[in-house]
C-alpha positions, 0 to 999 in steps of 0.5 A: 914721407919727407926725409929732410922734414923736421919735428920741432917742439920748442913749447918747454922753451916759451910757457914761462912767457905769460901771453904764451902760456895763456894762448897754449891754455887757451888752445888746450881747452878748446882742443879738449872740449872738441874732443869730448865726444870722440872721448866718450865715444869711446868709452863707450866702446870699451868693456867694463873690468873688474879686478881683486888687483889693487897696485900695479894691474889695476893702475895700468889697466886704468891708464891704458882705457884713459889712453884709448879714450884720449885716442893714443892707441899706441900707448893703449896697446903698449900699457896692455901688453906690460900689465900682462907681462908683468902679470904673467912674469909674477905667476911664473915667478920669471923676470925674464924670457918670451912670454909666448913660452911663459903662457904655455908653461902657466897653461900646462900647469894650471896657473891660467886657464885655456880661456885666460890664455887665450887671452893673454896670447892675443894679447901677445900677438897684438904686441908683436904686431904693434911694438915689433912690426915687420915693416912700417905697413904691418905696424900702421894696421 
C-alpha cells in the first residue's frame, strides 16, 4: 500500500457539465450491463426469506441481498448485523449493550430459540470479525 496515494473523486464537481454527464451515463450503463451475470449469479447464490415484518427488518433485509447482489459485501454484512440488532434490542426492550449478552438473555428466557440464536450469534460473530477486525489481514477474509 502507498501511503502517499491519494483517492480522488471530484464527479459531483463536473456532472452539471453536459458531455460529462453523458459520458459518466455512458459509462454507467455498460458498467452495469457487464455486471449483469455476476449479479444474477448471486442471487442465485442466496436463500430465499420470508417474513411477517413489514417496516424496518424487511426493508433492511432487502437492501442488504441488493448489496450482495451488486457485490458490496461490506455493506451487505453490515445492513445484516443492524437489522438483528435492531431486532433483538426491540425483543429485550434494550437500546443499549453487547448483543452477545442481549442473545443469552432473549435465549435463557425464551424470547428466541436455540436454533434462532444460533443464528443470531454467527451473525454476531460475523460482525465483530468484519466491522471490528483485529487487524487489516482478519477483516480482508
Amino acid at each position: 500500500m502507498n501511503k502517499d496515494a491519494l483517492h480522488i473523486d471530484v464527479r459531483a464537481n463536473t456532472l452539471h457539465l453536459p458531455e460529462v454527464r453523458e459520458q459518466a451515463e455512458k459509462f454507467l450503463k455498460e458498467s452495469l450491463i457487464a455486471a449483469v451475470p455476476n449479479i444474477i449469479a448471486r442471487q442465485g447464490e442466496l436463500p430465499p426469506f420470508i417474513t411477517k415484518e413489514y417496516g424496518i427488518y424487511s426493508g433492511l433485509m432487502d437492501e442488504a441481498r441488493k448489496c450482495y447482489e451488486f457485490g458490496f459485501f461490506y455493506g451487505a454484512v453490515s445492513l445484516i448485523c443492524i437489522a438483528a440488532e435492531k431486532f433483538t434490542m426491540e425483543l429485550s426492550n434494550k437500546r443499549k449493550g453487547e448483543q452477545g449478552k442481549r442473545l443469552i438473555l432473549l435465549k435463557k428466557f425464551g424470547s428466541i430459540t436455540p436454533e434462532h440464536y444460533k443464528k443470531l450469534n454467527k451473525i454476531s460473530r460475523a460482525r465483530d470479525k468484519y466491522l471490528h477486525p483485529k487487524g487489516v489481514e482478519e477483516a480482508d477474509v
